[in-house]
MIMIVO-10386 format. One record per residue (C-alpha): x, y, z; residue number from 1. Coordinates in Angstrom, 3 decimals, always signed. Layout:
# MIMIVO-10386
((X Y Z) NUM) ...
//
This chain:
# MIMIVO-10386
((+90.486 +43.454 -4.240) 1) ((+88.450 +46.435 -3.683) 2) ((+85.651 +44.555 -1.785) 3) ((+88.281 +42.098 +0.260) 4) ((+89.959 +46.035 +1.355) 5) ((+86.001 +47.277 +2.387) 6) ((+85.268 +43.699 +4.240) 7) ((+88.651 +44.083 +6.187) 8) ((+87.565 +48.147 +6.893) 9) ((+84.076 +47.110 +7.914) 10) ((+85.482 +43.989 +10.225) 11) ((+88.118 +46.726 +11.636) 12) ((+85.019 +49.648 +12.231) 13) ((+83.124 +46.454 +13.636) 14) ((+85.881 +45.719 +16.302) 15) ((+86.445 +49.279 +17.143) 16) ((+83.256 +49.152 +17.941) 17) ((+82.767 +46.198 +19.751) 18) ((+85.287 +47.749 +21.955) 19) ((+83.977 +50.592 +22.666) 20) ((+80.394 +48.858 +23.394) 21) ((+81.804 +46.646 +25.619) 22) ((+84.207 +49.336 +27.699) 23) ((+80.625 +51.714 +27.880) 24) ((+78.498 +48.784 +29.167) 25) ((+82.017 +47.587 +32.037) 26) ((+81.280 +51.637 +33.166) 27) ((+77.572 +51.255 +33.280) 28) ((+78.193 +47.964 +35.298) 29) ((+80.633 +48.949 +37.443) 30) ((+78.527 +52.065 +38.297) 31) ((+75.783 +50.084 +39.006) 32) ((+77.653 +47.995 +41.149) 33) ((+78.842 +50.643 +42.841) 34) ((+75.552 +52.593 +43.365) 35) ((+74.216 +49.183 +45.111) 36) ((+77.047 +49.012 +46.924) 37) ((+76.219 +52.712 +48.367) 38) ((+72.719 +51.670 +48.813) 39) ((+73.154 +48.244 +50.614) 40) ((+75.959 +50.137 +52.826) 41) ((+73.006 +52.892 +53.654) 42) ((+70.262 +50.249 +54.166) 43) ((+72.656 +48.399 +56.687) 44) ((+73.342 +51.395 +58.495) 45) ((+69.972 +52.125 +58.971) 46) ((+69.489 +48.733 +60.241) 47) ((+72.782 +48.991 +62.391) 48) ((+71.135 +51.481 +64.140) 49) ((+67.658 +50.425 +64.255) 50) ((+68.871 +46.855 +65.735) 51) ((+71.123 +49.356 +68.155) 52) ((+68.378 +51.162 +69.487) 53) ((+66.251 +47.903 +69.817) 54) ((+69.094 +45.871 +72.242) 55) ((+70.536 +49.036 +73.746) 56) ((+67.465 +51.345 +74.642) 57) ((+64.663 +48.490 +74.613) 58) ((+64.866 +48.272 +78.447) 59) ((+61.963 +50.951 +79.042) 60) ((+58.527 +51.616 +76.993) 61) ((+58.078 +48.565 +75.062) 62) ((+55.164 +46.071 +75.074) 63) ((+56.341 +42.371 +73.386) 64) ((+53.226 +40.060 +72.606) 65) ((+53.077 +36.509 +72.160) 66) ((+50.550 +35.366 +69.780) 67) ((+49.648 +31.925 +67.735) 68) ((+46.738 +31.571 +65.268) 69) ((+45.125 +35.258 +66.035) 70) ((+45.516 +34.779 +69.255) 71) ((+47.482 +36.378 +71.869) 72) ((+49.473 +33.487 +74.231) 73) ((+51.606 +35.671 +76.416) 74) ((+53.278 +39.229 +77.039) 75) ((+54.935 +41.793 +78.982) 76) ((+55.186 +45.500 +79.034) 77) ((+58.245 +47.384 +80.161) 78) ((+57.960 +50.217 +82.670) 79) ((+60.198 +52.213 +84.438) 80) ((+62.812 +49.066 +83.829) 81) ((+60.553 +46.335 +85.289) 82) ((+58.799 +43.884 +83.349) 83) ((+54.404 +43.732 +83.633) 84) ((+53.312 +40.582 +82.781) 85) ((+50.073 +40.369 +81.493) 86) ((+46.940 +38.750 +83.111) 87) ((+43.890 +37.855 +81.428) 88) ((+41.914 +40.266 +81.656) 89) ((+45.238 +42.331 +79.850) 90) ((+45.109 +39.906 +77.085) 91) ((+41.644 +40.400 +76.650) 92) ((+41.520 +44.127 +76.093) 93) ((+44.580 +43.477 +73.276) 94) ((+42.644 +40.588 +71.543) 95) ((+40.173 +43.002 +69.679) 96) ((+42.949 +44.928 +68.275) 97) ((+45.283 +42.454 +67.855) 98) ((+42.722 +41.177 +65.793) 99) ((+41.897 +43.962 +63.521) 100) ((+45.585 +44.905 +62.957) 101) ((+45.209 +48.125 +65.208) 102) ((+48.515 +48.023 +66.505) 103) ((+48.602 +51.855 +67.435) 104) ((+45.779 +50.630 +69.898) 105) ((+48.135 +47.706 +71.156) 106) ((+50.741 +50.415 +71.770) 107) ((+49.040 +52.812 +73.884) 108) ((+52.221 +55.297 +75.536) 109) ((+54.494 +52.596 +74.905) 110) ((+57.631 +53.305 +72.068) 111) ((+57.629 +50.081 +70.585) 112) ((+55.342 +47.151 +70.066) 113) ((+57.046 +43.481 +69.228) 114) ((+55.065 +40.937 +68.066) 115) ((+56.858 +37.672 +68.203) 116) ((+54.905 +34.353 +66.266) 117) ((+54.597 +31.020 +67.851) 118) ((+55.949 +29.885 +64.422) 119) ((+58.936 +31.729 +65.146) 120) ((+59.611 +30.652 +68.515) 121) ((+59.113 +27.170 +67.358) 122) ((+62.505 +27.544 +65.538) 123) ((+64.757 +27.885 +68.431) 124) ((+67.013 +25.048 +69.217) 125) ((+66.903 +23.288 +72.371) 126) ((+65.283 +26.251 +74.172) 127) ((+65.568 +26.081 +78.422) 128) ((+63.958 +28.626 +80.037) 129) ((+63.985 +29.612 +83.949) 130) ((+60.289 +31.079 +85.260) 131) ((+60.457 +31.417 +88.956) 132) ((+61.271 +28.045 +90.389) 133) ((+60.852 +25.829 +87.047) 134) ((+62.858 +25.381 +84.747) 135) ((+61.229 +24.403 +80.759) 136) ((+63.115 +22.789 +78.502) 137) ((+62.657 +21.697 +74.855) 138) ((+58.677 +21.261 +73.749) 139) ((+58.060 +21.550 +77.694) 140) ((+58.752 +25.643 +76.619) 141) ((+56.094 +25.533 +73.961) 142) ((+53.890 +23.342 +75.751) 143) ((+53.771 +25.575 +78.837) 144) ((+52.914 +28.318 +76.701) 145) ((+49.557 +27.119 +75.345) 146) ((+49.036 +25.151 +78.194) 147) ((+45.817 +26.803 +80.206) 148) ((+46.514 +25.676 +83.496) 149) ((+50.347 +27.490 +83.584) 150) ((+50.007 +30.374 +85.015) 151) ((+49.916 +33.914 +83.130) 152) ((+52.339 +35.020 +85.336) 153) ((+54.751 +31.892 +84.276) 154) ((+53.714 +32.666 +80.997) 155) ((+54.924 +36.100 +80.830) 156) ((+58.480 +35.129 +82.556) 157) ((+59.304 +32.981 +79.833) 158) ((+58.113 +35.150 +77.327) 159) ((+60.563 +37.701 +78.457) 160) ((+63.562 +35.016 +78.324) 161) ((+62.354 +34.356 +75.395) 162) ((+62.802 +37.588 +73.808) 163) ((+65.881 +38.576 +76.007) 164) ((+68.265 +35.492 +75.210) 165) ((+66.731 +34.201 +71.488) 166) ((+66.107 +37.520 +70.268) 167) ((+68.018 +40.307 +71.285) 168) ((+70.964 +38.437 +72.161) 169) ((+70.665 +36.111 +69.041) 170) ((+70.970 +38.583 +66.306) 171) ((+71.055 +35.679 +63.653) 172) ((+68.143 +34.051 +64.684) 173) ((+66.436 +37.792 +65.145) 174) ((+66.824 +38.451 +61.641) 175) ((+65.844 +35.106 +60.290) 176) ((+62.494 +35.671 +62.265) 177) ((+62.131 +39.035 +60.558) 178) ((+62.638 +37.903 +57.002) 179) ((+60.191 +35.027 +57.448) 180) ((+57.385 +37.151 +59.397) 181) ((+56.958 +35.750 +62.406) 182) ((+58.499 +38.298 +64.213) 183) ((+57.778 +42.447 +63.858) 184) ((+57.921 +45.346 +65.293) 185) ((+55.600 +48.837 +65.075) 186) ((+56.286 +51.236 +64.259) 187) ((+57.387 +49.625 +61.714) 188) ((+60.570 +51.408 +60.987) 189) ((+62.161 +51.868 +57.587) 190) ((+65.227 +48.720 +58.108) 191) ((+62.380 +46.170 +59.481) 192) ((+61.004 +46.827 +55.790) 193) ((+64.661 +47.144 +54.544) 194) ((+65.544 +43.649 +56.058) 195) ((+63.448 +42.054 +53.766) 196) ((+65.684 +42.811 +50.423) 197) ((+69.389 +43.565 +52.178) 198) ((+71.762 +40.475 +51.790) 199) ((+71.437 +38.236 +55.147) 200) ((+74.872 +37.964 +55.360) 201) ((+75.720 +41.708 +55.831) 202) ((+72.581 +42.664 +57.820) 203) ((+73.591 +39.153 +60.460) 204) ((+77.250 +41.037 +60.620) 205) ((+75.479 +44.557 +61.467) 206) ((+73.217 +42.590 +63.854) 207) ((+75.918 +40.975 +65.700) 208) ((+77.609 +44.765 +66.301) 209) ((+74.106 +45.609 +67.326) 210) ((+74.393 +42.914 +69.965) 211) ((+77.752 +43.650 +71.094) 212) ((+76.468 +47.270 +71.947) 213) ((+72.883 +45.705 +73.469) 214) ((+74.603 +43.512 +76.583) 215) ((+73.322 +45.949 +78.890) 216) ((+69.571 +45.591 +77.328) 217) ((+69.377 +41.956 +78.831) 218) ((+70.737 +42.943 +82.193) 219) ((+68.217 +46.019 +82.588) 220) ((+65.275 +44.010 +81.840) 221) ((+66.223 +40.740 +83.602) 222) ((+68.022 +42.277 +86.521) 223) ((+64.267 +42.923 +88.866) 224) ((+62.866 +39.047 +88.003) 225) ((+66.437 +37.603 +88.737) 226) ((+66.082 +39.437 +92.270) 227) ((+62.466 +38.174 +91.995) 228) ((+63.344 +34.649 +91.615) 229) ((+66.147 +34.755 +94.348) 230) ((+63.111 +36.176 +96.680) 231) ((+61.007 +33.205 +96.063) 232) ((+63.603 +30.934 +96.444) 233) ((+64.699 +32.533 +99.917) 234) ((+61.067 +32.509 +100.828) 235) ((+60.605 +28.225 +100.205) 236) ((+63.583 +27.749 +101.899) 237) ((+63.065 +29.553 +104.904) 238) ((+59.395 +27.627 +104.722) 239) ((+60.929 +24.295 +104.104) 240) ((+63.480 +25.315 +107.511) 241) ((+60.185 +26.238 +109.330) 242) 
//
């Protein structure tokens, strides 16, 4: 008797227990879960704003660079909010630091350096791209690009559609680029290295706000070579009339 009343006391003190075990590890849980909450909803607004500054202010003092296999394909440099293409000679001079990683080099005065990967670019869907009075679409896009006999200034032109329409109006694809390293940025802010361990799914919904607030970025850099490419085509015309 006395041992069947101590088993039923011990199996009592042994659920008592169990309850309060399990109620202490539900608040440890929850305040985990609540902590990574806070820091996921910090993270994204970091990135929020990063990704805002990027689309919204990137129309001035920013240098984008094409490269495949070390070396440098194509790029532009923003000034004064018209696009530089670069020539060969501007290609050159980047090469030696592009190749040693010197990026503060690459940068010069600029604010921001992107580096966008061949590999990357390779990933958009059905691309077609306007340079001047051609018009690339599908491979033609990639082939133009490491062709040698298009021109650099071609080159350039759909580099900057390119970034314009598949990256900073794309915020999906943007962020898939990021998180598989083909495309970067320096300085390397904190939410480029952030982007690499927040969910996709809520940094692609901060991206997409980002985007909504960037329209204008497009316009500001495309806005002198769509004036550009109305020039040249009033200039064939008017030869083609003569």
């Amino acid at each position: 008797m006395a041992l069947t009343l101590t088993l039923v006391l011990i199996y009592i003190v042994a659920i008592v227990l169990a309850f309060w075990l399990i109620k202490r590890i539900i608040k440890v849980v929850i305040a985990i879960a609540i902590i990574t909450l806070i820091f996921f909803a910090l993270m994204g607004t970091l990135v929020y704003k990063d990704l805002v500054d990027v689309t919204f202010n990137v129309k001035d003092d920013i240098m984008v660079v094409l490269t495949e296999n070390g070396d440098i394909l194509s790029g532009f440099q923003v000034k004064g909010g018209e696009p530089q293409f670069f020539d060969r000679q501007q290609r050159a001079a980047l090469a030696a630091s592009y190749g040693e990683k010197d990026y503060a080099a690459m940068l010069g005065d600029n604010r921001r350096l992107f580096l966008m990967d061949m590999n990357g670019v390779i990933q958009v869907e059905e691309p077609e791209i306007r340079a001047g009075t051609s018009v690339f679409k599908g491979t033609d896009v990639i082939t133009a690009l490491r062709s040698p006999t298009v021109s650099d200034d071609v080159k350039g032109k759909i580099t900057l559609a390119l970034f314009t329409t598949y990256y900073l109006q794309s915020p999906g694809f943007e962020i898939d680029r990021i998180k598989d390293g083909t495309f970067d940025s320096y300085p390397r802010t904190a939410s480029f290295k952030a982007l690499s361990y927040a969910p996709l799914g809520l940094v692609k919904t901060l991206a997409k706000k980002a985007a909504e607030k960037g329209s204008q970025a497009k316009n500001a850099l495309t806005q002198r070579l769509t004036e550009e490419f109305k020039s040249m085509k009033e200039q064939q015309n008017a030869s083609v009339s003569a």
